[in-house]
N, C-alpha and C positions, 0 to 999 in steps of 0.2 A: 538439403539445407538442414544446418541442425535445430532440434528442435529448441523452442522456444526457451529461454529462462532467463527470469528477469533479477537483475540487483537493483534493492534500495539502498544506495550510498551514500546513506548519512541518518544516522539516530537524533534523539532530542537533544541528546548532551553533548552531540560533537563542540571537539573546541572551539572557542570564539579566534578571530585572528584570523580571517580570509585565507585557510590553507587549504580549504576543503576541493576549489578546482584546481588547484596547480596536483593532489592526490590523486583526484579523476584521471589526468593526464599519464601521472607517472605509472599508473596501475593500469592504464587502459590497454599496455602487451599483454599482458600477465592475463585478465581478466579473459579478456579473449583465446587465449591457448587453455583458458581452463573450460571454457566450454559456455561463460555468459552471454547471450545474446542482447540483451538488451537493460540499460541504464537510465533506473527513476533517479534522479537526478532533486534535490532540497527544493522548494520555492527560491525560484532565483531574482527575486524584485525585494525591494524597498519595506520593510518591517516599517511596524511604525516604533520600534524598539533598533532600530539601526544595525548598528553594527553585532550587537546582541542580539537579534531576532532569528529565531529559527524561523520563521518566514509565513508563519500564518495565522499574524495580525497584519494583515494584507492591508498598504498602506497607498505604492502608487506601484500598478503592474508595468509601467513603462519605465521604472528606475529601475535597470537590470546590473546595477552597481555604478552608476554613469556620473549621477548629479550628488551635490553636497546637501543632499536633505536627511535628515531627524539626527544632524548631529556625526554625520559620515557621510562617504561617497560609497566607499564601499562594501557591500552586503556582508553578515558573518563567514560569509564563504568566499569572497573577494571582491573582484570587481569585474567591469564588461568583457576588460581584456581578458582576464583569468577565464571565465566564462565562456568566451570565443575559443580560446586554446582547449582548454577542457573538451567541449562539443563538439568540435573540429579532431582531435584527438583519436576520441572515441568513435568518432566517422571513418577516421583513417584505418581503425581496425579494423573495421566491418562492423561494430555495435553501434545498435541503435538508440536512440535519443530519447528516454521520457520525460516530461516534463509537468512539477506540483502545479495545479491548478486552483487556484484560491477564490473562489468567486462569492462567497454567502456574506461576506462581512467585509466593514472598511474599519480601521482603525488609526486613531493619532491624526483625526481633522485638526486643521490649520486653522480654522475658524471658530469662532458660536453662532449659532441663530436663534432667534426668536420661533419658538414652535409652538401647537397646539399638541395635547399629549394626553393619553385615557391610561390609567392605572390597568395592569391586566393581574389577574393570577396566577402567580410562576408556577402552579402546583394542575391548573386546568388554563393553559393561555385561549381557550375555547370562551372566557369570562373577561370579559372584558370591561371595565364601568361606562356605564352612557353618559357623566358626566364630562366632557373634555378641558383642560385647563390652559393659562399662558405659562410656561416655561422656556430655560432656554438650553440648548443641548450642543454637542461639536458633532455638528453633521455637513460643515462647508468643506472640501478638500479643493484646495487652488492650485497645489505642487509647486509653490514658488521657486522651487532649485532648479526645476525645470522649464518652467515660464515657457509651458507651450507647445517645447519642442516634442515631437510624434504624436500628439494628439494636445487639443486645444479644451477639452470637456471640463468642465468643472462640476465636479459632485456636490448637489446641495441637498436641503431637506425632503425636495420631490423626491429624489432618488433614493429615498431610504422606505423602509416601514414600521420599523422600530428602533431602540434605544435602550440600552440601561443603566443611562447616566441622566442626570439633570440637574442645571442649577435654577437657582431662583423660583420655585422651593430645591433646598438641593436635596435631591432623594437617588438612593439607588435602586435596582428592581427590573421588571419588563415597563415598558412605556409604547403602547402602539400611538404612530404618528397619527396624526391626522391630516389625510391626503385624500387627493381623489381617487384612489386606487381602489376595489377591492369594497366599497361599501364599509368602510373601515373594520376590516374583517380579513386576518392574515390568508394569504396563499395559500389554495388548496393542493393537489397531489401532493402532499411532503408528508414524513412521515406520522403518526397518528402519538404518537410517546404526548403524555401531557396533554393531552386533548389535540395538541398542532403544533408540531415543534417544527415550525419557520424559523421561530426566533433561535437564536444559540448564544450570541456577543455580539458586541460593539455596536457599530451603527449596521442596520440588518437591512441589504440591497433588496428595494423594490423591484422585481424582474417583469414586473407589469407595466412601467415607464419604457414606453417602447425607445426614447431615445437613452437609456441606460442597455436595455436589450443593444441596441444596434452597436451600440458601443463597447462591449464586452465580444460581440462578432467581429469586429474589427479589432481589436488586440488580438482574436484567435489570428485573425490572419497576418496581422501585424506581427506578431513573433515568429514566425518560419521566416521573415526577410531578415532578422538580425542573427539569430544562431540556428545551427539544424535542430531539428522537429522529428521526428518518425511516430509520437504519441503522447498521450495524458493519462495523468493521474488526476482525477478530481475527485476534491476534499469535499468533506460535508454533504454529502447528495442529500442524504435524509433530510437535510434541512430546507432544500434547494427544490421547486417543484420542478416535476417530471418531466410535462412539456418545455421546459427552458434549454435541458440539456438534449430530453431528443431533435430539438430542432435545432441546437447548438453545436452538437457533435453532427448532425446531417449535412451543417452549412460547413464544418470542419471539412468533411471527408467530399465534399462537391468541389472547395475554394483551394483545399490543401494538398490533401494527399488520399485518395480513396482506399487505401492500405493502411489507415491511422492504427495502429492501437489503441485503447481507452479502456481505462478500467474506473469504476469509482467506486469509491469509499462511503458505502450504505451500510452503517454501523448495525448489523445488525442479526441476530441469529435464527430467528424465522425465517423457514425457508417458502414459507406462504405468504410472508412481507416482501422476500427478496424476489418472487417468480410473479406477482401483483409487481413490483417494481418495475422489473424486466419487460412486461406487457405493456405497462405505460412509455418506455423510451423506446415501445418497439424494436426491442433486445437488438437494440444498437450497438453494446456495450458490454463489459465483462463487471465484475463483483469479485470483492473479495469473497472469501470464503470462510466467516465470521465463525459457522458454525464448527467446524474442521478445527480452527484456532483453540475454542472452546475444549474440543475433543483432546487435543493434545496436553492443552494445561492439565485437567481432569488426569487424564493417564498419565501425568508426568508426575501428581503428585499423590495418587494412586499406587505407586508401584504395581507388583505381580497382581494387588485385588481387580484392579481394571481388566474387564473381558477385552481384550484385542480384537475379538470378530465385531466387534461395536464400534469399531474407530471410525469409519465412517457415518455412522448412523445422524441424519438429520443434515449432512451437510451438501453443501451446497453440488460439489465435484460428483458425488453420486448423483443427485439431481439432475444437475442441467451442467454435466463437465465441460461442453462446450463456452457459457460463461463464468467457467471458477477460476480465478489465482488462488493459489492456495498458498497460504504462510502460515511458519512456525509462529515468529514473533513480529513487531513491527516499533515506530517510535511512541506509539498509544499505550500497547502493551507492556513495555518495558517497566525494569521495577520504578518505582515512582511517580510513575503517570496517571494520566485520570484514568486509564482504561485497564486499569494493570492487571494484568492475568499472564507472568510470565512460566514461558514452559522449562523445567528446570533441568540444568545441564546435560544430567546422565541420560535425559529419553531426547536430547533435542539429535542425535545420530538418525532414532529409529524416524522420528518425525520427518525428517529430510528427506530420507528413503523412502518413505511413504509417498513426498512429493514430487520429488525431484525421479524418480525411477519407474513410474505409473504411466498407464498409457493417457489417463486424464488429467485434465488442466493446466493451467500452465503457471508452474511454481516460481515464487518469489523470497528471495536468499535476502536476511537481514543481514548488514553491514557487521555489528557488530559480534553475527558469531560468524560469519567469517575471518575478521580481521579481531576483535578482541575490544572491551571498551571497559575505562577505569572515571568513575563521575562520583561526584557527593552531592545531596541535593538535601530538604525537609520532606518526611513523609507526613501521613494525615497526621503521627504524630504530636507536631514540631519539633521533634528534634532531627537531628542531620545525620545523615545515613552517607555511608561508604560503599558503593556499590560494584562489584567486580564482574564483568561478563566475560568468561573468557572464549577464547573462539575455539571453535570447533575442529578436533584436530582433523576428525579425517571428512568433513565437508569438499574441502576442494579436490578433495577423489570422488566424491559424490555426486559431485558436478560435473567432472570428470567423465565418470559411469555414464551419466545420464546423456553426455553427449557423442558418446563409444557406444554404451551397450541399452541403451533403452529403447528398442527397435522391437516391430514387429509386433504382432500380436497377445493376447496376457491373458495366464491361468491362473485364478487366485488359488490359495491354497490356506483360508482362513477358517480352518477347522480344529482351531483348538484355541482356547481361553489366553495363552498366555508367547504359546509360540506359533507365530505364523510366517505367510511367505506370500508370493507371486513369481512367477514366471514373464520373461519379455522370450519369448519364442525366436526374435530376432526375423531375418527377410531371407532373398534369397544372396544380398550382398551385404546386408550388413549382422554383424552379431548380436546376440541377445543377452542375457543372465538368468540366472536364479538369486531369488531375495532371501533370503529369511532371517525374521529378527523375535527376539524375545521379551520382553519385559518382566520374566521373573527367573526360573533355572534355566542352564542351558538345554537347548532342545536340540530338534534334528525335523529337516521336512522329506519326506518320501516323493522323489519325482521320478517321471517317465517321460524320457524326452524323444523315444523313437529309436528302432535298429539302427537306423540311420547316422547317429551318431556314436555308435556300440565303441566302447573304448577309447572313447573321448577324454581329456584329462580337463581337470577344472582346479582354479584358486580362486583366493577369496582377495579380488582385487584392492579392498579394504587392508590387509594385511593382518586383519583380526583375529583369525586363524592360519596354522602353519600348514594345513591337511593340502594333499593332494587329492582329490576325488576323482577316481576313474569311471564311467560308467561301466555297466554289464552288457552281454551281448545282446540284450534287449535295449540299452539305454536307460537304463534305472540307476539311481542311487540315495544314499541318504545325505542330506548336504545339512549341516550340522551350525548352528551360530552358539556362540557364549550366551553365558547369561547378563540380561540385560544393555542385549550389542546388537549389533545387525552384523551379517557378512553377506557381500555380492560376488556368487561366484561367477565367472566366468571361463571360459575356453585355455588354457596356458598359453595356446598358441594368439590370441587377441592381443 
């Protein structure tokens, strides 16, 4: 089987206009002959921004484009049907299914209610005032478009813990509810930022409401009966405590599929928060690879001063490569976004190659530098930016690479500041390569690959260089990259 690699197919600014599954669809040969195994896939439920919503102001998870709520039926990426076809699609090729998991927040209640409500401090939500007041807040959600059908719950005040809206007084801010939950005192395992950052937006789901729990387990299983399933992505962990999802993703993989995927999104670059993480969901789970991301911006806009033998340092894949995804960029990072730290075009080759070619973790391809993406948005600014990502030309040889020659065994060969490499040794059936990439002048790495393959001829499947590399009767040679390029050589005859 080939190994693992994942697409996220779809950025923050993909276009509005429901074309994003019928793409799924048309791309899903293509994707597959290039070597992807598997497809995260947007939030595919009911924004409370509609047809507009990139999908996580998570509004009603059972409007999978179906019903005429917030002003559309169907989602910025289309609708049920489109959505059936897409997933269905990508089943037919052999790629598997991931799918956005939205669970920390509701947004775009259909109601108000009368609430009780304690002022917190956004700066330590650990502070909380003892005095609690009447206000009233949109924490009722009834799903009128749907009136019922696949689940009959109605989300009220119990079900939440907090707020950052209110009227009558109208104030914006943190507001913890007042509930029986919790001693009115937010959810612990999550993460420590701000003294307890539970809160994040909107109205903020009590996961202590055991029939809000049950109900959230029942949509898990509830969606693998309307489109295919193979995994999740879930958003927000750090917000989200620990026990929720390790008993969450345990009840997935007992009800659904015991082969799930999961990775989630614990925004975070400590690798002693992320492995304290990993222990609490009883490393159910995979992580991005926060720190890695980090490493690459740094070296990307670094040029030749960034030490290379350091590219891994503090990340996750070194650590615990059993749970890393590792990505270049993502739709957080992208320019614009709250998370923005993007890696800039000339090093995103070597970065890929780092991930996608490595015997650890399992790498995750952003949409828009495979395919390219053109958006205008306000930066912190306010003013409005034009923003160009072009895609990566030789990526989908990368991907390529990685599902031909990323085999076997691996010799790094990170002993120099600015040019380095590794080795995939290859099996006794399938082939291997040689890496080597640069980020300052062009270099050259010294390998020995055994008698055994004495006068063996090599290229640089990239096309980066034009060289023939023959080994010596020993199997040695010098395999040579540009400056500021990668080339993967392999076998002529592969």
């Amino acid at each position: 089987m080939a190994p693992r690699t994942l697409l996220q197919f779809f950025h923050w600014y993909y276009p509005d206009g429901g074309r994003l599954w019928g793409e799924v669809g048309e791309r899903a040969d293509a994707l597959a002959s290039m070597g992807i195994t598997d497809v995260w896939l947007p939030p595919a439920y009911k924004g409370a921004t509609g047809g507009y919503s990139v999908g996580y102001d998570s509004y009603d998870l059972f409007d999978l484009g179906e019903f005429d709520q917030k002003g559309t039926v169907a989602t910025k990426y289309g609708d049920r049907a489109g959505l059936e076809q897409a997933t269905g699609a990508l089943r037919a090729k052999g790629l598997r299914v991931i799918h956005d998991v939205v669970f920390n927040h509701k947004m775009g209640a259909d109601e108000e209610e009368a609430v009780r409500v304690r002022r917190v401090n956004p700066e330590d939500r650990t502070q909380i005032e003892d005095e609690a007041f009447e206000a009233k807040a949109y924490t009722r959600f009834t799903f009128p478009g749907r009136n019922g059908q696949y689940s009959q719950f109605i989300w009220d005040v119990k079900c939440f813990s907090g707020v950052d809206v209110i009227k009558d007084p109208d104030e914006s801010g943190i507001f913890r509810l007042v509930n029986e939950y919790g001693d009115g005192e937010w959810n612990e395992e999550v993460d420590a930022e701000n003294g307890n950052f539970d809160f994040l937006m909107g109205a903020d789901v009590e996961f202590r409401n055991t029939a809000v729990y049950e109900e959230l387990k029942y949509w898990g299983r509830w969606l693998p009966e309307q489109v295919p399933v193979d995994g999740f992505r879930l958003d927000a962990a750090k917000h989200i405590p620990a026990w929720f999802f390790r008993d969450w993703v345990g009840h997935m993989r007992d009800t659904v599929d015991p082969e799930l995927f999961v990775v989630a999104e614990y925004w975070h670059p400590d690798m002693e928060t992320l492995s304290n993480y990993l222990e609490l969901v009883d490393k159910q789970l995979m992580l991005f690879d926060v720190g890695l991301h980090h490493r690459f911006h740094d070296a990307s806009a670094q040029g030749a001063d960034f030490d290379m033998r350091t590219i891994f340092d503090g990340s996750l894949v070194a650590a615990s490569p059993e749970h890393a995804v590792t990505l270049v960029d993502n739709h957080d990072t992208q320019p614009l976004q709250a998370l923005e730290a993007p890696v800039e075009p000339w090093f995103k080759p070597l970065a890929y190659a780092l991930i996608l070619l490595r015997e650890q973790g399992v790498p995750c391809v952003f949409y828009p530098d495979l395919f390219g993406a053109h958006y205008t948005d306000k930066g912190g600014d306010g003013n409005d930016h034009e923003i160009h990502m072009p895609a990566i030309e030789c990526l989908p040889k990368l991907i390529e690479a990685r599902s031909r020659f990323a085999n076997g065994p691996q010799t790094d060969l990170f002993d120099d500041a600015n040019c380095v490499g590794f080795i995939r040794h290859g099996t006794g059936e399938e082939p291997g390569c040689v890496v080597v990439l640069s980020n300052g002048e062009g270099g050259e790495k010294s390998v020995e690959l055994g008698p055994d393959q004495a006068g063996a001829t090599f290229h640089d499947f990239l096309g980066h260089r034009d060289d023939q590399i023959v080994l010596d009767d020993q199997g040695r040679a010098a395999f040579p990259t540009n400056g500021g390029s990668v080339s993967v050589w392999v076998r002529s005859e592969s």
